[in-house]
C-alpha positions in Angstrom: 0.0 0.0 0.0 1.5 3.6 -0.8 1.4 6.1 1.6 1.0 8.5 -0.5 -2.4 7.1 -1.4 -2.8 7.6 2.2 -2.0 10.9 2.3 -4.8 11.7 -0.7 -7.6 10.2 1.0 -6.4 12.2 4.6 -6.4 15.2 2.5 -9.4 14.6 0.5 -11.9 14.0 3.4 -10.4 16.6 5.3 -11.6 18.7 2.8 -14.6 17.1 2.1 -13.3 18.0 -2.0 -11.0 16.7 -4.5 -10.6 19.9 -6.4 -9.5 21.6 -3.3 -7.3 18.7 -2.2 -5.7 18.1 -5.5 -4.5 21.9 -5.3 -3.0 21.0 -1.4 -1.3 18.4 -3.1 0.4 19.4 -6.3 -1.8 16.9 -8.1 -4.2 17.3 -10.9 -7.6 16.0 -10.7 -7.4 13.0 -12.3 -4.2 11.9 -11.2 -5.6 12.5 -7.2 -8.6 10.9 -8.8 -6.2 7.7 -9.4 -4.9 8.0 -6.5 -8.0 7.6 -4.5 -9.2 4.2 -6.9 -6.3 2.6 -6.4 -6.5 3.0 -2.7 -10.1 1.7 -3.2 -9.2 -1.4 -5.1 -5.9 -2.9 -2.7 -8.4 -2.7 0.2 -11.3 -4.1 -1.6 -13.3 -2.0 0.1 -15.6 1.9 -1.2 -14.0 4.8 0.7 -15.4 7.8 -0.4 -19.1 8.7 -1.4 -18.8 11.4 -4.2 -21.9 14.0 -4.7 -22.7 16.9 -5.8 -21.6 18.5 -2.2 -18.2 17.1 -2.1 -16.8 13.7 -0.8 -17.5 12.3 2.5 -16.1 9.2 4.1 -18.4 5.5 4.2 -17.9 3.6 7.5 -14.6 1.7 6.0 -13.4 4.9 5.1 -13.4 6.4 8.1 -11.3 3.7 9.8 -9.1 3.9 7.1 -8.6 7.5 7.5 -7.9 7.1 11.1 -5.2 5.0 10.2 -3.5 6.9 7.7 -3.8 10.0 10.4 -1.5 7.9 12.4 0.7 6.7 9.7 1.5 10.1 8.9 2.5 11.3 12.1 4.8 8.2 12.3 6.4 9.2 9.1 6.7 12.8 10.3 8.1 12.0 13.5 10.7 9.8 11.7 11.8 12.4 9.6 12.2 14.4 12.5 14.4 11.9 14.1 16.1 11.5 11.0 17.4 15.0 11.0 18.4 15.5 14.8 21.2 12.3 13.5 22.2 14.8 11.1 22.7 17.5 14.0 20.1 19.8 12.8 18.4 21.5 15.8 16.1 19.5 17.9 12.2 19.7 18.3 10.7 18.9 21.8 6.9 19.6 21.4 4.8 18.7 24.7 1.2 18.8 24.6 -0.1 19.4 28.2 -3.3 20.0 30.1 -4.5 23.8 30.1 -3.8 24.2 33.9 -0.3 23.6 33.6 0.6 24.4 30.2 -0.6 28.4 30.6 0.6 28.9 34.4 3.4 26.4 35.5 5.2 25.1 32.4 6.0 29.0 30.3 8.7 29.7 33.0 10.2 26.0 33.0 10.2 26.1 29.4 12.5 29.6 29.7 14.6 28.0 32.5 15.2 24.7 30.1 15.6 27.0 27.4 18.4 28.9 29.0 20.4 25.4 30.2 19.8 23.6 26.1 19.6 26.1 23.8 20.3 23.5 21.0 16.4 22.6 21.5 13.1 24.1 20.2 10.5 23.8 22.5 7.1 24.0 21.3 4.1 23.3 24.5 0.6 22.5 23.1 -2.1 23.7 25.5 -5.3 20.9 25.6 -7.1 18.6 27.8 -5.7 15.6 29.5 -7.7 13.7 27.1 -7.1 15.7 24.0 -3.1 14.6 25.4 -3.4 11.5 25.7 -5.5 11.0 21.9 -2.2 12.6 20.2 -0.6 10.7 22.1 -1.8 7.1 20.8 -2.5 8.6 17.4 1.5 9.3 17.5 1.5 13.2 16.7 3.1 14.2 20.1 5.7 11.8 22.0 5.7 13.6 25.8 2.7 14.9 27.3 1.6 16.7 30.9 -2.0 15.0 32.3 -3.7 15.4 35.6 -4.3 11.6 36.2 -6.5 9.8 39.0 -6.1 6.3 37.5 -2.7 4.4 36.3 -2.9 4.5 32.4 -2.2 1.3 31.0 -0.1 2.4 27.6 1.6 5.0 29.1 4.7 5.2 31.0 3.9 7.7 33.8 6.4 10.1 35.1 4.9 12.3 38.7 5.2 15.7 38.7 3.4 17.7 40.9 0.6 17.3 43.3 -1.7 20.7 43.8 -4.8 21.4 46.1 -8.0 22.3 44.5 -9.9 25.0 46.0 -13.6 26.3 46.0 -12.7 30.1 44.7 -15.2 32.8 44.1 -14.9 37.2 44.0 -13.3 38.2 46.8 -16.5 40.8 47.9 -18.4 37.5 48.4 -18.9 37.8 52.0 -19.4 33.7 52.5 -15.9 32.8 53.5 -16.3 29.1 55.3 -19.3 26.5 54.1 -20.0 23.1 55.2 -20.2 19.9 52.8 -24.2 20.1 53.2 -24.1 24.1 52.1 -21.8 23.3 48.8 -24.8 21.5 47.5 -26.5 24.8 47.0 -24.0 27.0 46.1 -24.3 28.5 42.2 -21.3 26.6 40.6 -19.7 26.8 37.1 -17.5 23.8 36.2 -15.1 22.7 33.3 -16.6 20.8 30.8 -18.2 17.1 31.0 -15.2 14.6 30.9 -12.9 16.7 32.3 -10.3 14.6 34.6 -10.7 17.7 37.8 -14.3 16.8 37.4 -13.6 13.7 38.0 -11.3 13.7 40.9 -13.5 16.1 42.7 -16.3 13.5 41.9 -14.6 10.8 43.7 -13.4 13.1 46.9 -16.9 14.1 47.1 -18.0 10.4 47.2 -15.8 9.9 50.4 -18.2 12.2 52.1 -21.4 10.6 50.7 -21.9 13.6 48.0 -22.9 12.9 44.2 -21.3 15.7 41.5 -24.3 15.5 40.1 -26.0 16.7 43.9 -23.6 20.1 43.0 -25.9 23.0 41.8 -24.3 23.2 38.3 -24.5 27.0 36.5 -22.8 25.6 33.1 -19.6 24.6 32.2 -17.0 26.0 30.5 -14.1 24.6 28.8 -11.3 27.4 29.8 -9.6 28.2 33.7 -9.5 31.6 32.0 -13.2 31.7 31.1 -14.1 30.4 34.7 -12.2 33.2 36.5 -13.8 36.2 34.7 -17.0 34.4 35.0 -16.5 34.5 39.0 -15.1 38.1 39.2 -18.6 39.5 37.9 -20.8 37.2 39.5 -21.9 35.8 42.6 -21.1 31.8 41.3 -18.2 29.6 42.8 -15.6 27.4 40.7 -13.6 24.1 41.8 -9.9 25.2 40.4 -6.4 24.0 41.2 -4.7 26.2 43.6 -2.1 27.2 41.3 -4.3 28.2 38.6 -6.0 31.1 40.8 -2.3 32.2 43.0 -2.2 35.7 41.6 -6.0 36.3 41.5 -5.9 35.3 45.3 -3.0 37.5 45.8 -4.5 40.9 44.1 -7.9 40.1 46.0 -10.0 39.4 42.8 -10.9 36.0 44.0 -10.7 34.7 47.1 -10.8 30.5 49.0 -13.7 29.1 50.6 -12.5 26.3 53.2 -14.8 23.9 53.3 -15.1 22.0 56.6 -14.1 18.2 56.3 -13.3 18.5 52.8 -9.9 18.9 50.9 -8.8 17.8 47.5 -5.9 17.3 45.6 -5.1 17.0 41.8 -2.2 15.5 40.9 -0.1 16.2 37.3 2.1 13.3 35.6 4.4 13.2 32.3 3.3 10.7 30.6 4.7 8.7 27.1 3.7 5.5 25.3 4.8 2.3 27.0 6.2 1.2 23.2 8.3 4.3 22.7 11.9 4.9 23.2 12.7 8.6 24.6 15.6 10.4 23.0 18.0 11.9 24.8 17.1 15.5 25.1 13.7 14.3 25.8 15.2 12.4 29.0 17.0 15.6 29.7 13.6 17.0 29.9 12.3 15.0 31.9 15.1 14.7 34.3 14.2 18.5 34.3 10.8 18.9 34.9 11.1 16.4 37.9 14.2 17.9 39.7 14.4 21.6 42.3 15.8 23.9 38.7 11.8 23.1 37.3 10.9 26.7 38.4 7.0 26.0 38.1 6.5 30.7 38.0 2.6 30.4 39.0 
């Protein structure tokens, strides 16, 4: 099978043209169109459904197409490797979880920066889960997760443990709750199948409260979005600690302690089980886990 073959029906159902994606490729139309049958006919199987609106991918196509996303990224992340053996600069990209990757990780980056100056860095901000997808689709090699849960593919590296704290504006005049008052309290959360969701989930548990008991605004999928939400509203948001540290220092938000109830999240490197780090990657690593990390938030 060709990869470049591959590559056309990647480009082709992403999109959703062959006009287009002939013109992303440097190919004409008929030649892309080639391209795309013989594809068709070594897997015996109809990819595409062509109409007047475009193309769009049948069932077999779109497990196709998530295999040739991964192919790609393994042939781009070879190429890469390819050139660091020829002493061309090296690339460390690290996807990482929104709460680290905007507040902790810019001022580690700088110190790493400062110590290997042979190496790019490039930090992706996402969700844990968004992580750990490139991850085992192969387009990112290191990545930064709160975890709750061993993951079973990934080799996991701890980093940090930080408390999570009830926060709202600091005129609020509420300033200590019990467990029982919490279920009433207006609160606006990250979004469904977010992993701080779920750890304060299971540390509610302990003290016989369901998430779903909490009284739940909306949700939003941004720290940022959360603490501008709070500042011009009487609502209350479950954040890490170090997400909120200079928004509790200026007194624009302030902690509500919670009698009986504390919560942690902790923050792992992780990489796939299968994969071999290189050596400024370990250098990284050995990094991120030692006293020169300078976590600035």
């Amino acid at each position: 099978m060709d990869i470049n073959y591959l590559k056309a029906l990647y480009v082709t159902a992403k999109c959703n043209s062959i006009s287009v994606a002939s013109k992303k490729l440097h190919l004409s139309q008929p030649g892309l169109s080639f391209q795309l049958q013989s594809l068709e006919s070594s897997i015996g199987k109809t990819l595409l459904k062509r109409s007047n609106k475009g193309v769009s991918l049948t069932p077999e196509g779109e497990i196709v197409f998530n295999y040739a996303k991964s192919i790609i990224a393994i042939e781009e992340n070879m190429k890469k490797e390819l050139k660091e053996l020829e002493g061309v600069k090296k690339h460390l990209t690290i996807g990482a979880c929104s709460s680290l990757a905007d507040y902790a990780l810019p001022c580690s980056a700088y110190t790493f920066k400062q110590i290997h100056d042979d190496i790019d860095i490039n930090i992706l901000s996402m969700t844990s889960c968004q992580v750990l997808k490139k991850l085992r689709d192969r387009e990112i090699n290191i990545g930064i997760v709160q975890s709750i849960s061993p993951i079973s593919d990934m080799t996991e590296v701890p980093i940090i443990k930080n408390n999570i704290v009830l926060v709202c504006d600091y005129n609020v005049s509420t300033s200590n709750i019990s467990i029982d008052e919490l279920k009433d309290l207006p609160l606006v959360t990250r979004e469904s199948g977010s992993i701080i969701n779920d750890s304060i989930s299971m540390d509610l548990k302990d003290h016989g409260l369901e998430f779903n008991d909490l009284n739940v605004l909306f949700s939003l999928n941004s720290d940022e979005a959360i603490k501008r939400t709070l500042m011009h509203n009487e609502s209350y948001a479950f954040l890490p600690e170090l997400v909120v540290k200079h928004e509790l220092h200026d007194k624009y938000l302030k902690k509500i302690f919670i009698k009986d109830l504390s919560m942690q999240c902790s923050y792992s490197l992780v990489y796939r089980t299968d994969y071999n780090l290189k050596s400024f990657e370990k250098s990284f690593i050995d990094f991120i886990t030692s006293s020169h990390r300078c976590f600035c938030y």
